[in-house]
N, C-alpha and C positions, 0 to 999 in steps of 0.2 A: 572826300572828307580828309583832313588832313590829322596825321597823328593814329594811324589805325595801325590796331597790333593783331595779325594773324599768330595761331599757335595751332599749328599744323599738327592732323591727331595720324600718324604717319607709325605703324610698330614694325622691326625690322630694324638693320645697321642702315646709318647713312652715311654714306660715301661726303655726299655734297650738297649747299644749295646755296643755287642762284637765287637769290631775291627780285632778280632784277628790273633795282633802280642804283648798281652802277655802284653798291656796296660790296665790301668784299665776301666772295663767299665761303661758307660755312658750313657746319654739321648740324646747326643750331635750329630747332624744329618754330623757333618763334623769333614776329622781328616786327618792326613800328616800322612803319612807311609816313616820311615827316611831309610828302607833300602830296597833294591826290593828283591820279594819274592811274593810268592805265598800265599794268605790269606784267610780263609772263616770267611764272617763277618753274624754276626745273632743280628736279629732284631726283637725287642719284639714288639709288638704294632704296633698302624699305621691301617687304613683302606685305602687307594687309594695310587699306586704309579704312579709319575709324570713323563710327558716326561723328556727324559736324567737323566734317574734316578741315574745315576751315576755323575748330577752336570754338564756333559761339553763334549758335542759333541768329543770332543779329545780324551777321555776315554773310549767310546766305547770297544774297542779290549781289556780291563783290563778286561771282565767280562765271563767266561765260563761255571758256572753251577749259576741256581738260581732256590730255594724252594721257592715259593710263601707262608708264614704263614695264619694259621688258621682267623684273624683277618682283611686280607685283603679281600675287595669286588669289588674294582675297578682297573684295569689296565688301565691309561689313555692313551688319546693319542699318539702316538711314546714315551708310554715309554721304547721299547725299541730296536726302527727301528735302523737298522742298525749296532746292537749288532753281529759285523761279528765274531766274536770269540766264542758267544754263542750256547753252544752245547748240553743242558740240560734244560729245563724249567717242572718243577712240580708243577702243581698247588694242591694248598689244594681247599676244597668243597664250602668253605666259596666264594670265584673269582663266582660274579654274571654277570656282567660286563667288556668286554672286546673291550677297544674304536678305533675305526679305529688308522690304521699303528701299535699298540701296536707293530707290529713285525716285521714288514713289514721290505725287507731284510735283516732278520736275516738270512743268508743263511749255515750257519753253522747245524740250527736246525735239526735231523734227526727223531724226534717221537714228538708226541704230542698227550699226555692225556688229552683230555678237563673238565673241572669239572662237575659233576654229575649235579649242582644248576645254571651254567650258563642259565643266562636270555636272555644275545642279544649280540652281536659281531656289531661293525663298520668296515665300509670299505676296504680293504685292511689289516685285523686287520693282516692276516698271508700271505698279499700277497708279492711274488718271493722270498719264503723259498726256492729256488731249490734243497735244497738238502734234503728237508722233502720227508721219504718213507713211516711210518706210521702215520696215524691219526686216532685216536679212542673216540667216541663219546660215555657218556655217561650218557646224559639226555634222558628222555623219552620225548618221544614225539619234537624231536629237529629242529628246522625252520631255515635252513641255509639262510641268508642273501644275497643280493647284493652285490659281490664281495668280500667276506669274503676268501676265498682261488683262489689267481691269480697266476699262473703260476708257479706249483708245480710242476717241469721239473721231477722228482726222484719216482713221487706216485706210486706205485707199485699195490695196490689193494686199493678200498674201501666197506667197507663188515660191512655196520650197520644197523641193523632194527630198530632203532631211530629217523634214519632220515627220517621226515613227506616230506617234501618239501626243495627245490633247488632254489635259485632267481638268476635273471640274470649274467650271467658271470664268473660263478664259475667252478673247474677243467677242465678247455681250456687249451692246450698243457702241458697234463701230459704225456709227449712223451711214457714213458715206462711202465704206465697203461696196466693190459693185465686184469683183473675179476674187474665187479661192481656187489654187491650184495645190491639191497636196499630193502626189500620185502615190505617195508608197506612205498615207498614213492606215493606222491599222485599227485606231479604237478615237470615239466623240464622247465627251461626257458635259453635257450643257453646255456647248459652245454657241455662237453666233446667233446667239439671238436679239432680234431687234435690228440687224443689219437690213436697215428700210430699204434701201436701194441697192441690193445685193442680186444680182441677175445671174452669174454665172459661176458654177460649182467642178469642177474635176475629181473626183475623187476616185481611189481603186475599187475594183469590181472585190477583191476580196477584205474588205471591209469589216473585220470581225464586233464590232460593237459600234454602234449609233443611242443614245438616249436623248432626251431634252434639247434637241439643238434644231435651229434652223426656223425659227418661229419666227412670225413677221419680219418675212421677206420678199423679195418679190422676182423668185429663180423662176428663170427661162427656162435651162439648161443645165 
């Protein structure tokens, strides 16, 4: 479409940005694209990015891969729920912070590298990605939150020994779930249920809590 005006919800100093389509760059958080085309825009600076990061619930579907930079720490709230087109998210080390719905049906998504330095996740931060098949953790010592992954229809395995603990309501009808490997989690609170094709479990022998989880499935092992 031709004539589209991004206004980038970006808080933080900016250094720079590239728009580019070959305009000069700028500090300037908003810019019209006169012809349609396919763009990657880079952004210097900035610490938090903001719900509708892209300026306008209608622009959505304009966004398909996105590098988180070195300089960011916070992804706010739905910045970028409903990003149905989004098929790439990278974060850098720097993403402390990651606020409920940030993703929340992005249903495009199919991997997620989480940052080594992540602090805490909100709500629903990646919930009904269904089409997310990996997810890889890699902070030590990592406390999965209340509902921080809802209805990850696509998860195919999860296999991290980072993850310490599980809070209420997380991987429920990961229908095609078949191996969970956590060896040094410590506590379930209504996880995994409904993973129909779920055969193989690991889990540690010192195990201090199990409630609600594990229902209709079909473990071997």
């Amino acid at each position: 479409t031709n004539n589209v005006t991004l206004n980038l919800k970006i808080t933080g100093t900016i250094t720079s940005v590239d728009w580019g389509d070959e305009t000069e760059i700028t500090t300037r958080l908003s810019h019209t694209y006169a012809n349609a085309g396919q763009y990657m825009i880079k952004v210097i600076g900035g610490t938090t990015l903001n719900s509708n990061i892209l300026g306008s619930a209608s622009l959505k579907d304009f966004l398909s891969k996105c590098y988180i930079g070195s300089s960011i720490t916070t992804i706010n709230t739905s910045a970028f729920e409903s990003h149905n087109n989004l098929k790439v998210i990278i974060f850098s080390d720097s993403v402390t912070n990651i606020k409920s719905y940030a993703f929340r049906d992005a249903m495009q998504i199919n991997i997620v590298i989480l940052p080594k330095n992540l602090i805490s996740m909100g709500e629903y931060s990646f919930g009904y990605c269904s089409m997310l098949q990996y997810l890889i953790f890699r902070k030590t010592e990592t406390k999965v939150d209340r509902k921080n992954f809802v209805d990850l229809y696509l998860l195919k395995s999860l296999n991290s020994s980072k993850i310490k603990s599980i809070g209420n309501d997380n991987f429920n009808n990961a229908y095609v779930l078949k191996t969970i490997n956590l060896p040094n989690l410590t506590s379930l609170d209504n996880n995994f249920n409904n993973a129909y094709v779920l055969k193989t479990i690991n889990l540690p022998p010192n195990l201090t809590k199990i409630t609600s989880s594990f229902s209709n499935g079909n473990i071997e092992q």
